[in-house]
Backbone bond lengths (Angstrom), bond angles and torsions (degrees), N, CA, C in turn:
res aa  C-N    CA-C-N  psi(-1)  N-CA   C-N-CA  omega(-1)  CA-C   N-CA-C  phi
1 X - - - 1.444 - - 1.528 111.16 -
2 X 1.513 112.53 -49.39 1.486 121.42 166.57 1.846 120.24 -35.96
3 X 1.361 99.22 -50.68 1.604 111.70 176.53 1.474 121.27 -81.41
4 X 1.449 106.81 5.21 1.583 102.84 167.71 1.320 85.88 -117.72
5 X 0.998 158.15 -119.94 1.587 138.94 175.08 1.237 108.31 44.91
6 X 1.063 135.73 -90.90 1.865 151.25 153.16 1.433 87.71 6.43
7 X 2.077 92.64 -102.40 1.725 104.01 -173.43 1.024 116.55 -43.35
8 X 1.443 149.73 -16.62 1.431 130.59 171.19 1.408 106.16 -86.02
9 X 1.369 133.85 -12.17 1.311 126.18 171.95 1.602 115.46 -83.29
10 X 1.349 107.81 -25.82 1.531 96.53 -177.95 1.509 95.49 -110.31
11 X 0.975 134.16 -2.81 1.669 110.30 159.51 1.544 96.22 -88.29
12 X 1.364 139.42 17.96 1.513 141.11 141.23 1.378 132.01 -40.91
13 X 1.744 85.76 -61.70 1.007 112.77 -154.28 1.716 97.95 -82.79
14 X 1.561 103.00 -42.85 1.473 111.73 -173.10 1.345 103.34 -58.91
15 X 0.978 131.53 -51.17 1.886 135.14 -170.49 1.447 110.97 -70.15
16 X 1.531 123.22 -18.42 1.231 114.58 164.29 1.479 135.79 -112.02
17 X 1.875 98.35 12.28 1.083 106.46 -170.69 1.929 103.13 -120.41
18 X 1.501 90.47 21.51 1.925 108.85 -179.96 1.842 91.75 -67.91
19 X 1.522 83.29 135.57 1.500 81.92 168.69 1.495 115.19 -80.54
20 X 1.423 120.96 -179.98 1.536 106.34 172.87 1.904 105.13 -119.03
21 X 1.301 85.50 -148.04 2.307 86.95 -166.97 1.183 91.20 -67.97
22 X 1.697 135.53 -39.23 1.594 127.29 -142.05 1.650 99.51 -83.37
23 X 1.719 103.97 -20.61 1.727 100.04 167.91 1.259 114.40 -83.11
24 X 1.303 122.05 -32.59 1.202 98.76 167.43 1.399 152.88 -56.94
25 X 1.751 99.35 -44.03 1.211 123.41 172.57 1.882 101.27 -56.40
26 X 0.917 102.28 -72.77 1.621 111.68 157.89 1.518 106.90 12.44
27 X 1.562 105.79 -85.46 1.312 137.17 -153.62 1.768 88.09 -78.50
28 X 1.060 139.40 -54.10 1.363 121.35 179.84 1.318 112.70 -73.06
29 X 1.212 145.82 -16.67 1.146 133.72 178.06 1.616 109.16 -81.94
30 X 1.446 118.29 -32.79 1.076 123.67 160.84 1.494 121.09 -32.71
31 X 1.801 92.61 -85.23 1.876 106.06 166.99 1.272 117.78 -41.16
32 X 1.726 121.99 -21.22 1.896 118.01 178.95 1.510 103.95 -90.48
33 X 1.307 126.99 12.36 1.895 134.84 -162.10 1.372 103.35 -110.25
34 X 1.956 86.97 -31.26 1.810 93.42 -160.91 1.319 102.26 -91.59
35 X 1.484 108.15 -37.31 1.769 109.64 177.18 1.676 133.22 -71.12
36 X 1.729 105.63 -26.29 0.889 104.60 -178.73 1.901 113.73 -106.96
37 X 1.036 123.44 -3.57 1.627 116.31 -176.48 1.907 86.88 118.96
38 X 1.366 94.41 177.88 1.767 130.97 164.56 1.863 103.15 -48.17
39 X 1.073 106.21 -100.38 1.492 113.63 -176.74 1.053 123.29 -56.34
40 X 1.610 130.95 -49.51 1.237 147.00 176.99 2.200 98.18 -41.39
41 X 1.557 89.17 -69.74 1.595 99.15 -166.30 1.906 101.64 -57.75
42 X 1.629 121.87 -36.77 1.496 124.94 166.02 1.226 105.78 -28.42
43 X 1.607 115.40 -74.33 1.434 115.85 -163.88 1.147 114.25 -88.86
44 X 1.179 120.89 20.29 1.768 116.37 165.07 1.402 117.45 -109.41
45 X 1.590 113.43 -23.55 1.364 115.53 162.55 1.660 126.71 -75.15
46 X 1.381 101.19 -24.72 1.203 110.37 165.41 1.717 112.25 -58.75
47 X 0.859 102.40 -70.54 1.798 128.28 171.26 1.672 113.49 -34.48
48 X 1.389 92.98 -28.24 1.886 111.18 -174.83 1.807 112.45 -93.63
49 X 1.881 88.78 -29.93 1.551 96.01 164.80 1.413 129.59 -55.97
50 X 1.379 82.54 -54.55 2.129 88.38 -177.42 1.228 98.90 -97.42
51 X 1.194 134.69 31.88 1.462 128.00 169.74 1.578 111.75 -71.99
52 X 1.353 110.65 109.36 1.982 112.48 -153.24 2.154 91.53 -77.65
53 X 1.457 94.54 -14.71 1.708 93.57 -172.36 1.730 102.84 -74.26
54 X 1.039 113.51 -34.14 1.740 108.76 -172.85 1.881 109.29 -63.87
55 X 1.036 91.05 108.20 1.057 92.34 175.14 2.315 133.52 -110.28
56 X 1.307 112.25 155.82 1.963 103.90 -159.55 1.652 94.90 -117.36
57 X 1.068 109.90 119.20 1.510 159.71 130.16 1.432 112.38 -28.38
58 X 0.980 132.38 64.32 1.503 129.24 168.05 2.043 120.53 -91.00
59 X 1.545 103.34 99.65 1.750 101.11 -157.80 1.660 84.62 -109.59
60 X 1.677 113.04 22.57 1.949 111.27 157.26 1.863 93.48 81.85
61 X 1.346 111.35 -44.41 1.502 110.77 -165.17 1.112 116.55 -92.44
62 X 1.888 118.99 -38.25 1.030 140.29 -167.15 1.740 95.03 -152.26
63 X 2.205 103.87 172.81 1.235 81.05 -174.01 1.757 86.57 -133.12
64 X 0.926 127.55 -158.85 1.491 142.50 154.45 1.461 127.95 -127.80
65 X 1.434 119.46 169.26 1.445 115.12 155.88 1.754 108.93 -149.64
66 X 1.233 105.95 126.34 1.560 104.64 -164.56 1.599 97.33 -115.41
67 X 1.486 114.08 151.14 1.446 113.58 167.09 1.968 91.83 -146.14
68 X 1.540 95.82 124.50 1.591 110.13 -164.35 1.484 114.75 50.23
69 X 1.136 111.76 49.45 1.852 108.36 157.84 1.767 99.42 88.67
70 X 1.701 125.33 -16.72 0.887 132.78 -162.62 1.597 99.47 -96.35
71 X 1.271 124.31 135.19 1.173 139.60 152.00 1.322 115.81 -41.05
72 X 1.963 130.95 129.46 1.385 97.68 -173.73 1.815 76.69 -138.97
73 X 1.014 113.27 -13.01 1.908 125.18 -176.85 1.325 122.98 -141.93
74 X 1.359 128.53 129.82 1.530 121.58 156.64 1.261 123.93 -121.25
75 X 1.122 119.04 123.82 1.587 127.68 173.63 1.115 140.87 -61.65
76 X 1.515 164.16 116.55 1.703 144.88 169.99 1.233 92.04 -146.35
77 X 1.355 122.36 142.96 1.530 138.56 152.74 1.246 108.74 73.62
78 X 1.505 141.79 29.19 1.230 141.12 -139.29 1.247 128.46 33.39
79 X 1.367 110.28 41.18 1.488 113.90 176.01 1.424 111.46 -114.45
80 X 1.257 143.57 166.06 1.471 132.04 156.36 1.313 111.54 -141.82
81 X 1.326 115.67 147.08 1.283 128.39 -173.19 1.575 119.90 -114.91
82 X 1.455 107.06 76.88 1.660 104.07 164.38 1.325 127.27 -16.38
83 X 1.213 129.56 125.88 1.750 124.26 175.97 1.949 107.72 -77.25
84 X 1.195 114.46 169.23 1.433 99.89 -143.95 1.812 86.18 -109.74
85 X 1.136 121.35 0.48 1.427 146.10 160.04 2.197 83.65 71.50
C-alpha cells in the first residue's frame, strides 16, 4: 500500500511539474543568446518564437519540443533541456 502511495505521489508531482511551450521556447531562445552573441542570439530567438515548425509534445509526465521530427527540448520537473544540436 506504502509503494503505491509513493508512485501516485511522484507521478503527482511529475504531471504537474511538466513544463509548458512558454518554457520551452524560453529555454531555447536562451541557449540561441548564449551561442550566438547579443544581436545575433536577439534575432534568432525572435525568429525561433514564431517559428510555426517548432512544434510541443505534452506525454503529461514529461514534455518535448520538436522542429522537423528533430528533438530541439526536453522537459521534467519544470526544467528543460535544450538539445546540444
Amino acid at each position: 500500500m506504502r509503494n503505491l502511495i509513493i508512485a501516485a505521489l511522484v507521478l503527482g508531482v511529475l504531471y504537474f511539474a511538466n513544463p509548458d511551450k512558454a518554457d520551452h521556447v524560453k529555454a531555447i531562445n536562451t541557449r540561441a543568446s548564449e551561442k550566438s552573441g547579443e544581436l545575433i542570439g536577439a534575432i534568432q530567438s525572435i525568429a525561433n518564437a514564431i517559428d510555426p515548425e517548432l512544434e510541443y509534445h505534452n506525454y503529461y509526465l514529461f514534455s518535448a519540443m520538436t522542429r522537423r521530427d528533430k528533438v530541439v527540448s526536453v522537459g521534467l520537473l519544470k526544467m528543460v533541456f535544450p538539445a546540444k544540436e
